[in-house]
C-alpha positions in Angstrom: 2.4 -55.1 11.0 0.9 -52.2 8.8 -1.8 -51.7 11.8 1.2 -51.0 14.5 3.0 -49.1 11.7 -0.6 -46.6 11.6 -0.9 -46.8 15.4 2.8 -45.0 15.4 2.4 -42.4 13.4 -0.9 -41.5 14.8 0.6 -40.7 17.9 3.2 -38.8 16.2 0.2 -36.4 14.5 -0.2 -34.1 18.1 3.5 -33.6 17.7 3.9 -32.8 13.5 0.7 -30.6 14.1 2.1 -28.8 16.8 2.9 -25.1 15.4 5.2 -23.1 17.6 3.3 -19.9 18.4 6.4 -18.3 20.1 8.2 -17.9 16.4 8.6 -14.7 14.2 6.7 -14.0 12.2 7.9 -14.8 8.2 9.6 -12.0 7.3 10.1 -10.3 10.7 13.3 -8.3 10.8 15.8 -10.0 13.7 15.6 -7.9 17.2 19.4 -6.5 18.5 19.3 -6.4 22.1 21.7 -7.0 24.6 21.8 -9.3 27.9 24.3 -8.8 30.5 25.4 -11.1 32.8 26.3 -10.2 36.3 29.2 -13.2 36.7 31.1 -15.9 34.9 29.8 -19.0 36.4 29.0 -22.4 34.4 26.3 -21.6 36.4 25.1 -19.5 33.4 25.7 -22.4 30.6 22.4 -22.4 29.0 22.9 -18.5 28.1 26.5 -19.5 27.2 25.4 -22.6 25.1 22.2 -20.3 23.3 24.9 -17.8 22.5 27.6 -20.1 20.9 25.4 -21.8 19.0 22.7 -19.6 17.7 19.9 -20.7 19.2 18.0 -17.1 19.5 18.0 -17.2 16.3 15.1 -19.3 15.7 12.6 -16.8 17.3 14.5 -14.1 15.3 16.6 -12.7 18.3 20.5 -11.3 18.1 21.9 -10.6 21.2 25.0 -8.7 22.7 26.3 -10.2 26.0 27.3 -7.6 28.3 29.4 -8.7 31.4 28.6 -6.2 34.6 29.6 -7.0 37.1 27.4 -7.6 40.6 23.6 -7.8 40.6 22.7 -3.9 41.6 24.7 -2.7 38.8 23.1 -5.1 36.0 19.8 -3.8 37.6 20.6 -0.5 37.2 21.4 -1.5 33.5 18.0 -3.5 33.1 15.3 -0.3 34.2 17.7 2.0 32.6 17.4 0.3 29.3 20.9 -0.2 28.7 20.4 -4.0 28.3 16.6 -5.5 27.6 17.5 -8.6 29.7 19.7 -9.8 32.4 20.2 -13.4 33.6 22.1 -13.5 37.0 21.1 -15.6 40.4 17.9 -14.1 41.6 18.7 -14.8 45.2 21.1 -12.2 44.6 19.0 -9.9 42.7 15.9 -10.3 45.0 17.0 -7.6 47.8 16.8 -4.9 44.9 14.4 -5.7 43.3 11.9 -5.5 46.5 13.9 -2.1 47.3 11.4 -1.4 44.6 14.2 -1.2 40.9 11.7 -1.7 37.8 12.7 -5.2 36.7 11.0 -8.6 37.4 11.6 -12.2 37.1 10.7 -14.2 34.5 12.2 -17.6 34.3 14.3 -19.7 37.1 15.6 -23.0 35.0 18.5 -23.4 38.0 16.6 -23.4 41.8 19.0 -25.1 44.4 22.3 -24.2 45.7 24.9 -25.1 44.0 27.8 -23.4 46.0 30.4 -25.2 48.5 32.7 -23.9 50.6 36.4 -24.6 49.9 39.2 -24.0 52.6 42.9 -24.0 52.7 44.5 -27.1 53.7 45.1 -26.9 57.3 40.9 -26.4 57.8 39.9 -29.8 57.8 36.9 -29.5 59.8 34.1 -27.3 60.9 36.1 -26.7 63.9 39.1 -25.3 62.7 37.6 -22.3 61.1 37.4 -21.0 64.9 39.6 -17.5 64.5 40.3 -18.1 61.0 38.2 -15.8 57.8 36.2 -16.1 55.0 36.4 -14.3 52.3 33.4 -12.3 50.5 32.5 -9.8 47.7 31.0 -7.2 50.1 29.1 -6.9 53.0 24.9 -8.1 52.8 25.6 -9.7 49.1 25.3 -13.3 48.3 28.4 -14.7 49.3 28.1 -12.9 52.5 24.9 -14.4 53.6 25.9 -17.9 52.5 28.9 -17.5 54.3 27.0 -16.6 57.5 24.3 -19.4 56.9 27.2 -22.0 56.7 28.5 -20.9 59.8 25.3 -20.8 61.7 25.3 -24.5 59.8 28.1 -25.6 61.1 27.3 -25.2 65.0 30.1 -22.1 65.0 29.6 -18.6 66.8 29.3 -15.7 64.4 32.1 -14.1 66.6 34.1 -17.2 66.0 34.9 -16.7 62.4 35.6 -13.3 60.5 33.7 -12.7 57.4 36.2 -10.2 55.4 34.5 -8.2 52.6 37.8 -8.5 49.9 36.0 -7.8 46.9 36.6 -9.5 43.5 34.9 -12.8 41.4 35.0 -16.1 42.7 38.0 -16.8 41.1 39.7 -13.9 42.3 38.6 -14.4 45.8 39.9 -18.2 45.6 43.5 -17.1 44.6 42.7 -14.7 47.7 42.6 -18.4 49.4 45.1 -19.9 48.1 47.3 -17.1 48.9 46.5 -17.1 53.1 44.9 -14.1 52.9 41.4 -15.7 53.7 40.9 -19.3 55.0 37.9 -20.2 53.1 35.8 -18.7 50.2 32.3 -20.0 48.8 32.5 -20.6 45.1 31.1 -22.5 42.5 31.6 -25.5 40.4 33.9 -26.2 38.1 35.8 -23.8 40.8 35.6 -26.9 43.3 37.2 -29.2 41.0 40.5 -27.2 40.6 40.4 -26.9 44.6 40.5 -30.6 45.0 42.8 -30.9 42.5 45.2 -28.2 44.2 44.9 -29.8 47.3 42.4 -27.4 49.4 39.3 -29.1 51.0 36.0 -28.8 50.0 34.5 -28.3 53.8 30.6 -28.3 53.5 28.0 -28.4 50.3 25.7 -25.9 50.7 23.0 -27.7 49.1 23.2 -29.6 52.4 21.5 -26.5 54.2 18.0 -27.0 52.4 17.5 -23.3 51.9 15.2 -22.2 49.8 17.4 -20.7 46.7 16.4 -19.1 43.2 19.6 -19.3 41.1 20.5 -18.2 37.5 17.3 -16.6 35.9 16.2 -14.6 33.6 15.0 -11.1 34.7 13.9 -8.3 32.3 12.6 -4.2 32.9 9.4 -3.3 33.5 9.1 -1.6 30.3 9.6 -4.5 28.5 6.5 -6.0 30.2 4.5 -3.0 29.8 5.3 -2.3 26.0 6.5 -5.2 24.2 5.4 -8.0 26.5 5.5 -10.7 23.1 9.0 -10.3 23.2 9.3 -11.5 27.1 7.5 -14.4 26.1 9.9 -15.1 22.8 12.7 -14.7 25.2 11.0 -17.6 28.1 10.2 -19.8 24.9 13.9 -19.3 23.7 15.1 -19.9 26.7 13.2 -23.4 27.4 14.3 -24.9 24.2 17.8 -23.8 25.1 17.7 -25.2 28.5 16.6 -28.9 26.3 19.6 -28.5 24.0 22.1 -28.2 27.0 20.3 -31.5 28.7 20.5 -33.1 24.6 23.9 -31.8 23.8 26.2 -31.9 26.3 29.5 -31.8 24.7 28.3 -28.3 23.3 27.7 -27.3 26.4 30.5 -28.1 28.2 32.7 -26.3 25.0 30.7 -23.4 26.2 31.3 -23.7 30.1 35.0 -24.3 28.6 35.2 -21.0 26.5 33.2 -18.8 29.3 35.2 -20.1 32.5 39.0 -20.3 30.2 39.4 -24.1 31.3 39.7 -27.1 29.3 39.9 -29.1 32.5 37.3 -32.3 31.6 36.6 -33.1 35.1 36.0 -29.7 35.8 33.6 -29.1 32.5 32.3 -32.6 33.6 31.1 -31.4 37.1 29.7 -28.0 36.3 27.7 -29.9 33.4 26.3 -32.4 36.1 25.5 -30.1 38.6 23.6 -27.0 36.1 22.4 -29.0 33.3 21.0 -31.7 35.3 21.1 -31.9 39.5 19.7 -28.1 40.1 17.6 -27.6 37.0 13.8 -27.5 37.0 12.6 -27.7 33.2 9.3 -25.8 33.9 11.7 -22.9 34.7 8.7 -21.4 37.2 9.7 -19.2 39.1 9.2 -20.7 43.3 7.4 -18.3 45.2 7.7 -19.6 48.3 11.8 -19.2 47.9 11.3 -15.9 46.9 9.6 -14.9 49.7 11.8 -16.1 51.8 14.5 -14.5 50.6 12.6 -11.2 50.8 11.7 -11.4 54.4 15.6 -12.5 54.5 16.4 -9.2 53.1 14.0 -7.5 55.1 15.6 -8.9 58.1 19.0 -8.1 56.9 18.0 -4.1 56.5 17.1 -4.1 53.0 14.4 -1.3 52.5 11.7 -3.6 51.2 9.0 -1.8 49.0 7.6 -4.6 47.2 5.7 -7.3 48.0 7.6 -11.0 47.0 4.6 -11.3 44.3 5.2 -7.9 42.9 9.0 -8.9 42.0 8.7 -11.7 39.8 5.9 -12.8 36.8 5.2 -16.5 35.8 2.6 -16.1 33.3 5.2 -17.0 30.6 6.2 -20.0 31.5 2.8 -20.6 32.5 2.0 -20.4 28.7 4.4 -22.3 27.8 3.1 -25.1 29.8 -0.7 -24.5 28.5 0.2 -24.1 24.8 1.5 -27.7 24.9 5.0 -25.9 24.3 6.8 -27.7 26.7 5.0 -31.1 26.2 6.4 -30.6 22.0 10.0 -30.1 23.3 10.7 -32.9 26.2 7.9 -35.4 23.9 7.1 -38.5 26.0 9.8 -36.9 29.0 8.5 -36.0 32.0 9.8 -32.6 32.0 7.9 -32.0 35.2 9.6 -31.4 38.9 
């Protein structure tokens, strides 16, 4: 008994010796910075849940959410200083930030598509979207291409179905649905939920299309990697710890998803929990270069004056540390926290 007792703890000793090199240092004044957000999505629940519940903290962080909205604005915000990081879906960041804006990726925690398309009730099939619209933010954005890959998808002519720029967020561009002035929008969960729930039809899942796709991440300036590159690292360490406490702790996320998205809907908290905490993450957080270039030679093909190469736009040497510090490894323990 006392010899499987000593065993344990000896294979606890890696773990209690493990010293987390990504803290403050004792004494360090707290860092004010702010982080906008280009959306409100429950796509974004691991900023949500770090926010709510202090979790910057720790590495001696206090940070001011900013909400601007679109991802060339919160760009614009990020090499101009105004905010130190933003965390938006990179897919929709990516045509910028090749046009050559001074920012970069730096962590991907959410890498596969979570969006579906939803249409009014009488669009029951593929087929019936023939001479009906979609609805979108504005032309060459995100929801533009998706809605133009779903209908390639789908075996439809582009001239078939009418993409109509109409501006707005997801939600607004759902009522936009529900009213008639659109047929279909693509949105995001919990969104789908309440459009089961209200009777519309959730017509295709665009995880279906096997694109490569590189969704909410965490982006910061180039000056920030040039003078105070420590601090990017803080920020990926924070951010991997966070993305552990959402998986551990998922009635505080979901209060968070509640409190961002103004719903206290349970299946609707329930499926935007599944789908970001657990069915699109990827714990290493690394960014995928191969869906990054893709998307670039997307944008390229799409018109977007391309400056940069794909490996210019994005830097994974801090997650890469946190993988060869043993940082991860101390967080998941015996998890496989591995794609």
């Amino acid at each position: 008994m006392k010899t499987a007792v000593l065993v344990f703890l000896l294979s606890l000793l890696p773990y209690a010796a493990f010293a987390n090199p990504y803290l403050p240092k004792p004494g360090e004044r707290p860092l004010s910075m702010r982080i906008s957000t280009c959306a409100v999505s429950g796509g974004f629940v691991h900023l949500y849940t770090a926010l709510d519940n202090g979790l910057f903290d720790k590495y001696g962080m206090k940070f001011e959410n900013v909400f601007i909205r679109g991802s060339g604005p919160n760009l614009s915000a990020l090499s101009g200083d105004e905010v130190q990081f933003t965390y938006c879906a990179a897919d929709a960041t990516i045509p910028g930030l090749a046009a050559g804006i001074d920012a970069k990726i730096i962590a991907s925690p959410l890498v596969k598509l979570p969006y579906v398309l939803v249409t009014r009730k009488e669009v029951r099939r593929p087929e019936d979207l023939k001479g009906k619209s979609l609805g979108i933010a504005r032309v060459g954005d995100l929801s533009d291409r998706l809605s133009r890959a779903v209908v390639k998808k789908m075996g439809l002519a582009p001239e078939s179905v009418t993409i109509r720029p109409i501006g707005g967020s997801q939600g607004e561009r759902y009522q936009a649905m529900a009213a008639g002035i659109v047929q279909g929008v693509i949105i995001t969960p919990p969104l789908d939920v309440r459009a089961k729930n209200e009777g519309f039809n959730v017509l295709y899942r665009l995880i279906d299309l096997n694109l490569p796709f590189v969704y909410s991440s965490l982006h910061t300036s180039h000056k920030m990697l040039r003078e105070r590159p420590e601090i990017a690292q803080r920020m990926v360490a924070a951010f991997a710890e966070v993305v552990h406490f959402v998986e551990k702790n998922p009635d505080k996320a979901k209060a968070s998803i509640s409190k961002a998205m103004r719903t206290k809907d349970a299946e609707a908290l329930q499926s935007a929990y599944d789908v970001y905490a657990r069915e699109i993450l990827d714990r290493t957080m690394v960014v995928p270069a191969k869906a990054v270039a893709e998307a670039v030679d997307l944008a390229r093909e799409l018109g977007a004056p391309v400056r940069r190469k794909p490996q210019e736009i994005y830097d994974n040497s801090f997650v890469n540390n946190l993988e060869k510090s043993g940082f991860l490894k101390e967080i998941w323990g015996g998890e496989n926290y591995k794609r």
